[in-house]
C-alpha positions, 0 to 999 in steps of 0.5 A, a space after each residue: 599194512 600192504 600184502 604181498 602177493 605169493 605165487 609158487 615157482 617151480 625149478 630144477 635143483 642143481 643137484 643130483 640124486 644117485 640116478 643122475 635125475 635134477 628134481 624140481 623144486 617148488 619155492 614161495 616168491 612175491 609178485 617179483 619173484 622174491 623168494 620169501 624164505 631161504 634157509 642155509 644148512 651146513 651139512 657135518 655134524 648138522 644134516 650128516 654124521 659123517 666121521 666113519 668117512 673122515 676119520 679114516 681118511 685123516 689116517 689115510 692121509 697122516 700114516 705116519 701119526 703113531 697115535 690116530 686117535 690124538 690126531 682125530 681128536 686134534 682135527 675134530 677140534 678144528 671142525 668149528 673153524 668153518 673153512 677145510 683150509 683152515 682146517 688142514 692148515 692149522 693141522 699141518 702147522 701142529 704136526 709138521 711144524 710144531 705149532 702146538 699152540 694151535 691146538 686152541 683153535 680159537 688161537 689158531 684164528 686169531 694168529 692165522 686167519 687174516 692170511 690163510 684166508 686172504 689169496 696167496 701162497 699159504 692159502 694155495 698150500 692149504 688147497 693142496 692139503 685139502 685136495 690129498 685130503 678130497 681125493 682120500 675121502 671120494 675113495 673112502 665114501 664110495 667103498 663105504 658106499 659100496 659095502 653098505 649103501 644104507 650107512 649114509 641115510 643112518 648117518 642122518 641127524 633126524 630132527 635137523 633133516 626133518 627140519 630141512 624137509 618141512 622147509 622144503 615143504 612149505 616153499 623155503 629155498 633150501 641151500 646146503 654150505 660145506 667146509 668140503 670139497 664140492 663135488 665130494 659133498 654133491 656125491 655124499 648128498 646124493 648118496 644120503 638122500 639128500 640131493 633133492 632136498 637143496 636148491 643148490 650147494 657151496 662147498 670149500 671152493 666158494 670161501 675164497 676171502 673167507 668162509 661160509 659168509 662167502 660161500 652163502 653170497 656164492 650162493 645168492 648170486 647164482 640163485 639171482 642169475 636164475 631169477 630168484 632174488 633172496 631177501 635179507 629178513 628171510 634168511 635163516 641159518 642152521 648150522 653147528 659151530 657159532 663161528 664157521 656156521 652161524 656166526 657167518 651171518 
């Protein structure tokens, strides 16, 4: 049986805490600079329960929706579709267009996802959606910053955090893959604690063709062009949905 050689190799996240400080991270390779293990987390509903941001900022965004906890509800359904794209497409084509058969989401992607996610003019009017969206929730989380620092850290889902920390611990890379807005997550991360536990993130902007299947080679590439290479058989995923999460791999 051969024996690989391990050595660590230390590097700077590409993410940033609160003070603007990129920690070093120390990761497993073989003698090629392989990195022995690589975990993917999805952050919503995962690492972070996140819904005293969204869902105010849903009705922010939808004022005019007499009854906000349907419309909650509604959206929250679409969480498992693994894109925001998807997402706030199917929730426009229900509130504005009356499509209220997508009210199945599993319906919504049979009928929809070959063109939302393929570049085109609807995958561009979701991107619009999503970027009133963006724009709602940064104002959101930095007041709810604001008020009470200390309600990102409790909005931790403990065991999968500790999880992520003992992976991190024993030399795992540790990538974070979202359905939102980059920077929006970067900044949510760092104002929960979490920045310094990823190598490196992906958010809504990296799903271009898919979703997080997309997302997760975004994030191998860039990992490589540092000069760790990923192996297949080291791969691990951990996430909430089976479709927009785990089935991706």
């Amino acid at each position: 049986m051969a024996v690989r050689n391990i050595s660590q190799i230390c590097v700077l996240s590409s993410l940033a805490d609160m003070r603007g400080t990129k920690p070093a991270l120390c990761l497993r390779v073989d003698a090629e600079d392989e990195l022995l293990d690589a975990a993917f987390f999805d952050m919503d509903r995962t690492l972070l329960r996140l819904d005293f941001i969204y869902k105010p900022t849903l009705l922010g965004v939808f004022p005019d929706v007499a009854d906000g906890e349907a419309l909650w509800r509604l959206h929250s359904d679409g969480f498992k579709l693994g894109t925001s794209y998807r997402e706030f497409d199917r929730l426009h084509g229900i509130v504005r267009d009356g499509r209220d058969a997508w009210a199945d989401p599993d319906r919504y992607l049979r009928e929809r996802q070959a063109i939302i996610d393929a570049d085109g003019p609807e995958r561009r009017r979701a991107a619009d959606y999503t970027g009133v969206y963006a724009a709602k929730a940064f104002e959101v989380a930095r007041a709810a910053h604001a008020r009470d620092p200390g309600v990102f850290e409790r909005a931790h889902i403990e065991p999968i955090v500790h999880l992520l920390r003992l992976l991190r611990r024993l030399g795992a890379a540790t990538f974070c893959m979202t359905a939102n807005n980059e920077e929006f997550a970067r900044m949510v991360l760092a104002m929960s604690g979490l920045a310094g536990d990823f190598l490196d993130l992906a958010g809504d902007e990296s799903t271009a063709g898919g979703g997080k299947e997309v997302a997760i080679r975004q994030l191998v590439v860039r990992a490589a062009r540092r000069g760790l290479r990923v192996a297949r058989d080291g791969i691990m995923l951990v996430g909430d949905s089976l479709v927009g999460d785990l089935g991706v791999g």
